[in-house]
N, C-alpha and C positions, 0 to 999 in steps of 0.2 A: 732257255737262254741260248745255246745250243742253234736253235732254228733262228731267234731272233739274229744270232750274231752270222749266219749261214747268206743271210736274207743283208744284214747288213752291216758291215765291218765295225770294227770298233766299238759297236754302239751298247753295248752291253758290260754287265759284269761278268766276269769267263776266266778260263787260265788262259795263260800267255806264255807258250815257249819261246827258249832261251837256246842262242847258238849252242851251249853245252849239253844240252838236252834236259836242264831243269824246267822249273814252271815259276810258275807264281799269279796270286790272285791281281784280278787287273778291275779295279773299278771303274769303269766308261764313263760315267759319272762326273768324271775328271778332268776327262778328255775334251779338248772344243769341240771336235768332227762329232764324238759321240752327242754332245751339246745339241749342237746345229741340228743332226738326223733326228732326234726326238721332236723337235720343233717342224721340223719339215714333216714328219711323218701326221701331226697333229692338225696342220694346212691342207697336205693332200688327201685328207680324210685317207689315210693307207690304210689297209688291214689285211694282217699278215697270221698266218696258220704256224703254229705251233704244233711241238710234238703233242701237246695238252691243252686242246682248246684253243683261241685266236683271241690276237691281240688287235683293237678293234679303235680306229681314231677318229674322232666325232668335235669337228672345227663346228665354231659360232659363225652362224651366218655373216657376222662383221668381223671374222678375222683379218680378212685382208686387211680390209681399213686400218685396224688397230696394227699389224704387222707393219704397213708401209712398206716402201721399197728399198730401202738404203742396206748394206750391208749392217748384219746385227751381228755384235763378238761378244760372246757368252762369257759371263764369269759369277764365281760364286760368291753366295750373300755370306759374309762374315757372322752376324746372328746366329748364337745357341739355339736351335730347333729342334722339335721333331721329325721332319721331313728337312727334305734338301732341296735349298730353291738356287733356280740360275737365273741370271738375271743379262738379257739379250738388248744390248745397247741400253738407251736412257725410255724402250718401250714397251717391252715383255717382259713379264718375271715367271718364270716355269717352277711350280711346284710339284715335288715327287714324294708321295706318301709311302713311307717307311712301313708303316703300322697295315697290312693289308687286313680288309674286311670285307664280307661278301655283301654287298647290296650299294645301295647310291649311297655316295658318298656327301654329306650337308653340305660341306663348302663351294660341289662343283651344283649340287643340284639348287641352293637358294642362291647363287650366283649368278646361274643360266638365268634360272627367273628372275630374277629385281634386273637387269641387263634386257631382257626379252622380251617380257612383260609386264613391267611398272615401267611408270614415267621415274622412280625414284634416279638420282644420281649421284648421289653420295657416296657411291660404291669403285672400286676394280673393276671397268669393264670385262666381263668376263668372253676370254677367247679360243676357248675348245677344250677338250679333254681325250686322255689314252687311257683305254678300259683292257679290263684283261676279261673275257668270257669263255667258261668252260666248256668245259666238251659233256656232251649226250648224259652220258653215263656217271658225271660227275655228282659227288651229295649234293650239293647246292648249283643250281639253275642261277644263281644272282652273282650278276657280274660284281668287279671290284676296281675301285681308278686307282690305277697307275700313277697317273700326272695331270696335273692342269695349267690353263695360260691363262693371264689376266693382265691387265695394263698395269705397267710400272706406272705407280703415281708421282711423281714429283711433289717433295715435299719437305720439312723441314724438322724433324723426327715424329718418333709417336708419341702419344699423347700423355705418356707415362713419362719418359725423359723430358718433354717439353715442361710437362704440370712442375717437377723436381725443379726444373732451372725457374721456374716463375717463382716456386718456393724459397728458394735461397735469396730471389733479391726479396721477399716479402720478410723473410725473418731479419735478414741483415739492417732492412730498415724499421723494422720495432724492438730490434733487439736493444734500444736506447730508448725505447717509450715505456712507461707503467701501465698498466692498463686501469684504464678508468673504471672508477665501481661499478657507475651507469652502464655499460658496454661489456659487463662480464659476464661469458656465457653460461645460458642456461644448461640445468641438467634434467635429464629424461624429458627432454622435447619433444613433442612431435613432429613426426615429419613432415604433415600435411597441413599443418600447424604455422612453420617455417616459411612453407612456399605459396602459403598468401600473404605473406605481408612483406612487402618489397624491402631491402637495404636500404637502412639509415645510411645520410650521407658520411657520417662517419666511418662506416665498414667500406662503402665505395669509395672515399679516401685512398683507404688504405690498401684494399683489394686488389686499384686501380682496372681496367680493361681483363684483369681473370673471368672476375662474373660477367661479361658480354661473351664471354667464351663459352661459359660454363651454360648460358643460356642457350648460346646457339647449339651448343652438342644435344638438350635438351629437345630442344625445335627436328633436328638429326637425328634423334632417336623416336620422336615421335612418327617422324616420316616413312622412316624405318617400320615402325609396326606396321602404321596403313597402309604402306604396299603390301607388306605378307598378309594384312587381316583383308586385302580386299575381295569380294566375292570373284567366284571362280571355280569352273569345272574342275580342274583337277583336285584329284581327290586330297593329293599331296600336301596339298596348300589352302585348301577352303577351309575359311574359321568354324569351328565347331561351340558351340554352346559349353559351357562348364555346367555340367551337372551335378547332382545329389553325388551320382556314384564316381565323377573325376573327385570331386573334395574330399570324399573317405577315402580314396587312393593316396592322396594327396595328403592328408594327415597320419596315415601309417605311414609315409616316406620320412616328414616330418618327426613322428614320433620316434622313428630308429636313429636318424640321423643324432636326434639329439640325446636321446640316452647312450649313444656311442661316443662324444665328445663331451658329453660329463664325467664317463666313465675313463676313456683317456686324463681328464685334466686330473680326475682325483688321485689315478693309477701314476701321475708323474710331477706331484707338487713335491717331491724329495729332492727334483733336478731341474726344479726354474729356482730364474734370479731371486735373493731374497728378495728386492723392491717389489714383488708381486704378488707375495706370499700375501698380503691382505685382501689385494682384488680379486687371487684365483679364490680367497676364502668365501668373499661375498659373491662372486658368480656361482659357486657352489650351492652355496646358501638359496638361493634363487630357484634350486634345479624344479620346482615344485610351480611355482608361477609359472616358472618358462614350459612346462610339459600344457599346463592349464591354457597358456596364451595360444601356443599350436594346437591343442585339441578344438581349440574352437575355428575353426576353419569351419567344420559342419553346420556351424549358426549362421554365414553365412545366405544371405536372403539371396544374394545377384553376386557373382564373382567374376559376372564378363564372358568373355570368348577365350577358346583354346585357338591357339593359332601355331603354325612355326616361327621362333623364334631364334636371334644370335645363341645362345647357349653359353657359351663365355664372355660376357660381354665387360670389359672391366677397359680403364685408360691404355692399356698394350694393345689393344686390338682397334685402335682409329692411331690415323695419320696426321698431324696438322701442317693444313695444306693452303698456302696465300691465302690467308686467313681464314679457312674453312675446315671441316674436319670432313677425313674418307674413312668408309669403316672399312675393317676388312675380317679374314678370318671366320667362317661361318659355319667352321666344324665344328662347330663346339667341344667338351672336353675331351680328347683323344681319348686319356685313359678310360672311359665310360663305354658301355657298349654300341653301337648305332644303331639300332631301335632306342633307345633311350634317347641318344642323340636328335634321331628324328621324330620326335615325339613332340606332337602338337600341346604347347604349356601357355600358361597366363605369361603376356609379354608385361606382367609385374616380376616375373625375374631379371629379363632385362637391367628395367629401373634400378630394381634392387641391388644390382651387378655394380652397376657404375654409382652407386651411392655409396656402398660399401669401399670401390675404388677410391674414388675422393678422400673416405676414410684415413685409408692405407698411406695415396700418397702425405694428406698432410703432417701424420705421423712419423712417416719415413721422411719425410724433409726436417722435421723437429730431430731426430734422431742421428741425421747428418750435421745440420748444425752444431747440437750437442756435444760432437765430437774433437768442434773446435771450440767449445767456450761452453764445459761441462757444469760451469756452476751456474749456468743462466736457466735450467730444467724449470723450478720456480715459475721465472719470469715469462718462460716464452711458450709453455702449457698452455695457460690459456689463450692466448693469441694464435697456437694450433686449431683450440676447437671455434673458435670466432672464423676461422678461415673456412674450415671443415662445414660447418653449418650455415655461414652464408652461400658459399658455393653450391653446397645439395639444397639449399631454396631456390638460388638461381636456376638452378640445372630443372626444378621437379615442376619450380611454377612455368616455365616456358615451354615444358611435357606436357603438360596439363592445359595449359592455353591451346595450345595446335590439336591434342585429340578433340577441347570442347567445338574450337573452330568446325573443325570437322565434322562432329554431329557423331564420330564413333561410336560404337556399341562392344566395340573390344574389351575398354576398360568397367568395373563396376558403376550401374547408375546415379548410386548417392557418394556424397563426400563419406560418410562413415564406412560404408562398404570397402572405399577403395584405400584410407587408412588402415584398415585393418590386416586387407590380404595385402599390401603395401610392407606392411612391418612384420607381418609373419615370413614371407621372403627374406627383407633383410635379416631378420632375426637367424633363418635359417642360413644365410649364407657367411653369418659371423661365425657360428656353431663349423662350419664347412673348414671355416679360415683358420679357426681353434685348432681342430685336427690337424688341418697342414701343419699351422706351429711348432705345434707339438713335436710330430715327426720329424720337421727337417729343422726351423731356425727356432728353438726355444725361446730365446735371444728376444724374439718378436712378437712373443704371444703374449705382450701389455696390447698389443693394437685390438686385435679380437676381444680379447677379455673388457676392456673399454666401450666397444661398439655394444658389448651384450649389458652390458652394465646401463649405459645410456638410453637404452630402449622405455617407455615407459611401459610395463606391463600391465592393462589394467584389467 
């Protein structure tokens, strides 16, 4: 910090004397000039020597373009994050990773690529990064990013606020309808099930222009995997085969994962709501099916390609943008290690991801409402899971359209194959969401327990 701030004023976090001869910590971070010098150092490709190694800045061949010439004034994103982002006029947004780790970083390296080498554009133009790389002598030779730039999208929140405000006027406008017998949802559907058989005109009624959404995010996610699944020298990024020995990896991850969130639920049924005490009973009841449905992973015959994949991919992480959606966020989950993170997986967690979202939101929209017209629980349940399940058919049959278009070999060959590892993901990422519950909003863990419930195990 020291050399950095030597080299260049402000730009750092440092102490700051004080005419009396005190100090105090000075976050540069804060500062516009420190602002601007990060960015400017990330354009002039600078690289600067440290007492410990060199700080080393590596511009996207189109940064200029994305930069522009106009004066850019720095200021900070309001959003609860993990890292600190600035955001330089209405055209840059700088991101600075808090969490340092030695090796590439997911978000700047599947960034560079889909920007550099797919035709995809559904993305943040990606426009350079500041790497920190050690010195000689150092335990690890693997550098670590500092920061990256990417184009400010223009747009009109994300896709998690957006889905919430669609849901308030959908509930407001059946919160005065019965629901017809005909048009009451099913329970333990299938997924693949759903998403070939199009919305009766009665759900697209009611739905109105969501499912053209929900479609299109599908169509965007598909697009999404075929530029990462497409052939390609580097090692980084070339799809690999799911073999015999990724699925037995693949079902120990499974099998810990879920005996740890049975074991949580059972270890904290004293401290959920009572309205739940029946469903955590019967999830419980289940834990024997649910071990039996992941252990079979291994019977799979064709499970697809291993590729890089989003890693978090849930409605927070896309923009809805003049009617389109931009994804962003490519690090997948912070807290996890990065080997893990960079870990070429079946982009059925993807899918899995944003099905499980949909979930979450239509529940969490029931749950608001709720709170202004507490006696309508009854009424307005099932017109939650009517929302829920036409929307993940919309979203999975229009995934499915553009991989077959395509002629992929990502996904598994037959329709049963890809049902199966389809739902073992979701399965496993309901199991994931349990745990959260558990530990932070108690409060919320009917949505999980729901999603596990509604799986058909067969």
């Amino acid at each position: 910090a020291e050399s950095l701030a030597k080299n260049h004023a402000n730009a750092v976090l440092g102490p700051v004397k004080t005419p009396d001869g005190t100090g105090f910590v000075y976050d540069g971070l804060f500062d516009d000039e420190c602002a601007r010098e990060f960015l400017s150092l990330i354009g002039d490709g600078t690289e600067l020597t440290m007492q410990r190694g060199t700080i080393r800045a590596v511009p996207s061949p189109n940064f200029a373009e994305l930069r522009g010439q106009e004066m850019l004034e720095p200021r900070r994103a309001s959003a609860e994050q993990s890292n600190t982002s600035i955001l330089f006029g209405s055209r840059l947004i700088m991101k600075l990773f808090r969490r340092q780790q030695a090796g590439p970083n997911p978000d700047v390296e599947i960034g560079s690529y889909l920007t550099e080498h797919s035709g995809f554009r559904a993305i943040a133009p990606f426009g350079g990064s500041l790497e920190y790389v050690p010195p000689p002598d150092a335990e690890s030779s693997n550098s670590s990013t500092l920061a990256m730039v990417q184009t400010l999208v223009a747009n009109e929140g994300d896709g998690w606020e957006w889905t919430l405000e669609e849901l308030q006027r959908f509930f407001e406008q059946v919160s005065v309808i019965a629901m017809p017998e005909e048009h009451y949802p099913r329970t333990h559907v299938s997924l693949t099930d759903l998403s070939e058989h199009p919305e009766s005109e009665w759900v697209r009624e009611h739905l109105g222009t969501y499912l053209d959404a929900a479609a299109l995010l599908g169509r965007r996610t598909a697009e999404m995997h075929l530029a990462l699944g497409q052939p390609t020298s580097d090692e980084a990024f070339a799809p690999e085969p799911m073999t015999e020995s990724d699925l037995a990896q693949l079902r120990r991850g499974l099998a810990e994962h879920s005996g740890a969130a049975f074991d949580a639920l059972r270890q904290n049924l004293s401290r959920l709501p009572p309205e739940v005490e029946e469903l955590s009973g019967l999830v419980l009841s289940r834990r024997r099916q649910v071990a039996e449905r992941l252990g079979r992973v291994d019977d799979l015959s064709s499970a697809g390609m291993r590729t890089r994949v989003h890693g978090d991919y849930h409605l927070g992480q896309v923009l809805r943008s003049r009617g389109d959606f931009v994804i962003l966020d490519f690090e997948g989950e912070p807290a996890r290690p990065l080997s893990e993170r960079r870990a070429k997986q079946s982009p059925m967690k993807d899918v899995a991801g944003m099905l499980r979202s949909f979930s979450y939101a239509a529940y969490s929209g029931l749950i608001r409402m709720l709170t202004r017209r507490p006696g309508d629980a009854d009424r307005l349940e099932p017109w939650a899971r009517v929302w829920q399940q036409s929307v993940c058919s919309a979203f999975l049959h229009a995934y499915r359209l553009t991989m077959r278009a395509a002629e992929s070999s990502l996904m598994p060959p037959d329709a049963e194959a890809f049902e199966q590892l389809l739902e073992i993901f979701v399965l496993d990422k309901a199991l994931y969401e349990l745990m959260y519950e558990l530990n932070n909003r108690p409060a919320w863990v009917r949505i999980p327990l729901a999603g596990i419930v509604s799986l058909p195990l067969r």
